[in-house]
N, C-alpha and C positions, 0 to 999 in steps of 0.2 A: 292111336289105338290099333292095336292086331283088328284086321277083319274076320280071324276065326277064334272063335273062346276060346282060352286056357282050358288044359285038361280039365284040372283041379274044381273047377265053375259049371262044364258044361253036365250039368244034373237032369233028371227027366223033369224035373219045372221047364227049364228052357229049353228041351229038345226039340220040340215043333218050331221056334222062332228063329226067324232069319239071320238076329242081330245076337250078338254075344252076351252072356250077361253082364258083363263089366258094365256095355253101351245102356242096355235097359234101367241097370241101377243109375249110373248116373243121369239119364234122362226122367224118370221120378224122383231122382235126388233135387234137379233144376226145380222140377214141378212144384214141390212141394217145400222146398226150403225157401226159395222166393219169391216175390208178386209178380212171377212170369205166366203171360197167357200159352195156351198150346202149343199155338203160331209162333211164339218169342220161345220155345222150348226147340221149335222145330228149324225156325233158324238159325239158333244158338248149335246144334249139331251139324246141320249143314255149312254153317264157316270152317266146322271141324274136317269137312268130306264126307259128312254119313248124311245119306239123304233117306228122310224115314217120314211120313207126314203125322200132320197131327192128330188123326183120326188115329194111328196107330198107336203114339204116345198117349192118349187117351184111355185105349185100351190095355195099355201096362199100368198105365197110373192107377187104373182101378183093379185089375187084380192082381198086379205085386205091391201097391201099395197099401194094402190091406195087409199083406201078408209081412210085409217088412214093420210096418205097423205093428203089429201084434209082439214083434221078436224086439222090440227096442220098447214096447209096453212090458214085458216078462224081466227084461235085464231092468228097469227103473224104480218097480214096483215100491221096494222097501227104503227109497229116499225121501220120500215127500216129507214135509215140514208137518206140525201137530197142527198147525195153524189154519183152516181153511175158509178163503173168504168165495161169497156165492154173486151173481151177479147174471141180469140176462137182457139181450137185445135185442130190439124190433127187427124181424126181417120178411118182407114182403116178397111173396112169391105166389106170380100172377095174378096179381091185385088183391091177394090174401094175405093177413097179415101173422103172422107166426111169431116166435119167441127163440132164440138161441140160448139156453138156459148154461150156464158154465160155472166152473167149480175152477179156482185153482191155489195152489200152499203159500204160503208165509214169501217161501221165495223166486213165485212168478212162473212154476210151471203146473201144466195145465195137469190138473186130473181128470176131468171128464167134461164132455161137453153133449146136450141133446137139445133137437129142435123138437119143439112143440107147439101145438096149436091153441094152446092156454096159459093164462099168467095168473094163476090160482096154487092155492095150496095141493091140489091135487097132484101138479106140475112140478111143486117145491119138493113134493113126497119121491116123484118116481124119481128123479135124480139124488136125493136123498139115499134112498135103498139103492140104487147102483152103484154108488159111491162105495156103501159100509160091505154090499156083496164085493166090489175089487179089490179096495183097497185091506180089504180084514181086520180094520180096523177102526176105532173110533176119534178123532180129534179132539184134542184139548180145547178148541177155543171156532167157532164160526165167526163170521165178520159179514155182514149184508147192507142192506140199503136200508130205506126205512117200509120196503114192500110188508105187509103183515103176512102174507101167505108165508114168508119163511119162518115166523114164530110160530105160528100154528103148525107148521110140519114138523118140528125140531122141538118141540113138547110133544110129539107124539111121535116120534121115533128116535130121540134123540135128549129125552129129557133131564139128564145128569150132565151134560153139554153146556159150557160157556158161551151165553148168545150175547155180541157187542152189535149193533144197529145202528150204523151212523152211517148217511153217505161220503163223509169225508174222511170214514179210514178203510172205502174199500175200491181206493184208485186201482189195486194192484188187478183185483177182477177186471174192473172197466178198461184200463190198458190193454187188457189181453185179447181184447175185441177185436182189436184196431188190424192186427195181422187179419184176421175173417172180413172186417168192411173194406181193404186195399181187394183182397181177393175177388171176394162180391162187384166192386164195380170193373176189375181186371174182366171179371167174366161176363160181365151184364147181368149180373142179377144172378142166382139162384135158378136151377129152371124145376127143381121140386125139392119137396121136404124129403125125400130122399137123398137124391144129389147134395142137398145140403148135409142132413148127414153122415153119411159116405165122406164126404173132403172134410169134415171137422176130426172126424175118427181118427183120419189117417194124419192129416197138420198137427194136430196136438202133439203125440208123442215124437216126429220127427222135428219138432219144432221145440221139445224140450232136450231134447240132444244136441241139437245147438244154442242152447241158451245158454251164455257163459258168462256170463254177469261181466260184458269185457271191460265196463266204468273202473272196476274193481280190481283190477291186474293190471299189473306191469305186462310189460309185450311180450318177453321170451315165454313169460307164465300162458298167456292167453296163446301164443304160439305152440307150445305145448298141447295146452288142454283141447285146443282145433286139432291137432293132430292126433288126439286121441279118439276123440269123438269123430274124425272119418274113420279113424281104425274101426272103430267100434260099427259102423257103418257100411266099411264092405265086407264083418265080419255078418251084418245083418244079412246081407244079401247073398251070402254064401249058405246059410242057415236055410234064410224063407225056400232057399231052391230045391232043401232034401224033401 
């Protein structure tokens, strides 16, 4: 990598920072595409020759990776499946114990994900309405657990809506846990229902840009479709900089 940004990149987003943007996207691309800690981000650049600590990448990761967030949340919006299964997991932070409540389509990517300090219908509700507020839409069919707070919210916001309730047809939510509990012990824990928040916001929609279903492709195909989706990726990061 050049040590000085490309014209075409250097935007007033990155004009104060030392590193180019090329460097910053792909050091929140490491961060957030795999179960690397800070420290595994910040040596992974320095085998490269870019010496940058992790307190720095830290602070890209939270504010370009919001904003890159946001631009691959805008471009995905109108694909999600009709289907949406709901599901939420225990996460304990500082000896309190909280709720990951998440939402995601028929075919495994994420729509929304909120931590909460309740497992009630009130909790079923508010991720309920933030869903029908982004997404503009209403689903053909929900899929849950046997929790009752999500009958109770989806008769009451949701009540022309196909409810199935079985825990053995909503693997596809519970799966998608699994990326957040690798992260969570990568990090030690969660250190607030912020922080938790904040890193789900931003993994979801980067982590639906590379979900490629690769079981389902031949190689050239799935070679392809990776190479589209980094296109797509440093077109992100040329975007979040205007």
């Amino acid at each position: 990598m050049s040590p000085n940004p490309p014209t075409d990149i250097a935007t007033p987003r990155y004009k104060r920072h030392r590193f180019p943007a090329e460097i910053i996207a792909h050091a929140v691309w490491l961060y957030f595409r795999f179960p690397l800690s800070l420290r595994h981000v910040e040596d992974l650049l320095a085998e490269r020759g870019i010496a940058v600590s992790f307190q720095t990448i830290s602070e890209w990761a939270t504010k370009f990776g919001q904003e890159y967030a946001r631009c691959v949340r805008r471009r995905s919006r109108e694909n999600f499946a009709s289907k949406w299964h709901f599901d939420e997991m225990v996460i304990s932070i500082k000896g309190k114990k909280h709720w990951l409540w998440r939402a995601v389509d028929a075919d495994g990517y994420v729509l929304d994900a909120l931590i909460q300090s309740r497992r009630n219908k009130k909790a079923a509700l508010k991720l309920m309405r933030k869903l029908l507020k982004d997404q503009g839409i209403r689903p053909r069919v929900i899929i849950t657990d046997k929790l009752k707070s999500y009958d109770a919210a989806k008769r009451e916001i949701m009540p022309g809506v196909e409810h199935r309730s079985h825990k053995g047809l909503n693997n596809r939510a519970e799966n998608s846990h699994l990326a957040v509990r690798r992260r969570e012990r990568g990090m030690m824990r969660f250190k607030s229902a912020r922080q938790c928040q904040r890193f789900v916001s931003i993994h979801g929609p980067i982590a639906n840009l590379f979900h490629l279903h690769r079981k389902h492709l031949k190689a050239a195909d799935h070679r392809d479709i990776r190479a589209a989706a980094m296109a797509v990726w440093s077109e992100v990061a040329l975007s979040a900089a205007s």
